[in-house]
C-alpha positions as CSV (number, residue, x, y, z in Angstrom):
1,X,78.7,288.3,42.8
2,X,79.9,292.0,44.0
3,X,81.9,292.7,46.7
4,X,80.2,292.2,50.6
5,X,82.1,294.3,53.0
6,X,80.1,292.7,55.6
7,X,81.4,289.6,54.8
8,X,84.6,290.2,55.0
9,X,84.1,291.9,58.2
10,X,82.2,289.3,59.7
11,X,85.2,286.6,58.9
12,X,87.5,289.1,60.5
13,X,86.0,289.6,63.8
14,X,85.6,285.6,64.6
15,X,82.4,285.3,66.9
16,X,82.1,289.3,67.3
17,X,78.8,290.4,67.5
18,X,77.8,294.1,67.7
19,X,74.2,295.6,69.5
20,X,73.5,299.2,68.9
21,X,70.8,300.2,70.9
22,X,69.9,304.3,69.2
23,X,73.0,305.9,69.4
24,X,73.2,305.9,73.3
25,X,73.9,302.6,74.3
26,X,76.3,300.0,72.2
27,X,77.0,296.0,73.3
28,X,80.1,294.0,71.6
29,X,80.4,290.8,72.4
30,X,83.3,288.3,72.1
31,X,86.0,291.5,72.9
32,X,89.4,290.6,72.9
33,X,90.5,293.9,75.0
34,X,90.7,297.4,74.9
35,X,93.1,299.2,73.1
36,X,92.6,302.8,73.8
37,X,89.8,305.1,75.7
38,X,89.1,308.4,75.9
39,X,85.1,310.5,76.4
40,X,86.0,310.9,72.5
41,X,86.8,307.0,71.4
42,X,86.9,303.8,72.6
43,X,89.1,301.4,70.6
44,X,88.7,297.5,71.2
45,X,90.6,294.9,69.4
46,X,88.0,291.9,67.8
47,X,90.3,289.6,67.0
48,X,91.5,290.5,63.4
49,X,90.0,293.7,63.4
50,X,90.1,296.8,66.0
51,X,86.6,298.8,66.2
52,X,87.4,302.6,66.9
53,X,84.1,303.8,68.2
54,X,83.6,308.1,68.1
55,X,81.6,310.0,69.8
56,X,81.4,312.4,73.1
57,X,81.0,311.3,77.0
58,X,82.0,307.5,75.7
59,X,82.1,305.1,78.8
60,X,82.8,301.9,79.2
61,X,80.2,300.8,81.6
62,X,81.2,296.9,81.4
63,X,83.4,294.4,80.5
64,X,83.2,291.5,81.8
65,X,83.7,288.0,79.9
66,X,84.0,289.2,76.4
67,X,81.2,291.6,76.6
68,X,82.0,295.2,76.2
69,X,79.3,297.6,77.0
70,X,79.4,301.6,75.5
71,X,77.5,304.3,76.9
72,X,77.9,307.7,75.9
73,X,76.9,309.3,72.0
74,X,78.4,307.3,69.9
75,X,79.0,309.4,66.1
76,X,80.4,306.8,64.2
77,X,82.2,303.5,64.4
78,X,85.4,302.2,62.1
79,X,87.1,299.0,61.4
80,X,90.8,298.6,60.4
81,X,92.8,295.4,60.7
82,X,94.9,294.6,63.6
């Protein structure tokens, strides 16, 4: 019985779901909207949680219905609540 940060994540960001594809390519589902962008980071709000996603030449290539989609080379990614 220790502590799961990814379960505590997971009941924060509703029906979020997160697809890394290397570190090129990155598809979030379930988005609520985007709170900040830059080449540098790309913030979108998941509900109870905002993602901060860093890295360089970041582009939002999509988002359409929920689904966000990141191109670019992504460094790192961060939660914090909303």
């Amino acid at each position: 019985m220790g502590f799961n940060p990814l379960k505590n994540i997971s009941e924060d960001t509703e029906n979020a779901g997160i697809e890394l594809f290397g570190n090129k390519r990155m598809i979030v589902l379930d988005c609520k909207y985007v709170v900040d962008f830059s080449e540098e980071s790309v913030v979108l709000n998941l509900g109870n949680l905002n993602m901060k996603v860093r890295g360089d030449n970041l582009l939002i290539s999509s988002f359409c219905f929920g689904q966000t989609d990141i191109t670019g080379e992504i460094v790192s990614i961060e939660f914090e609540r909303a």
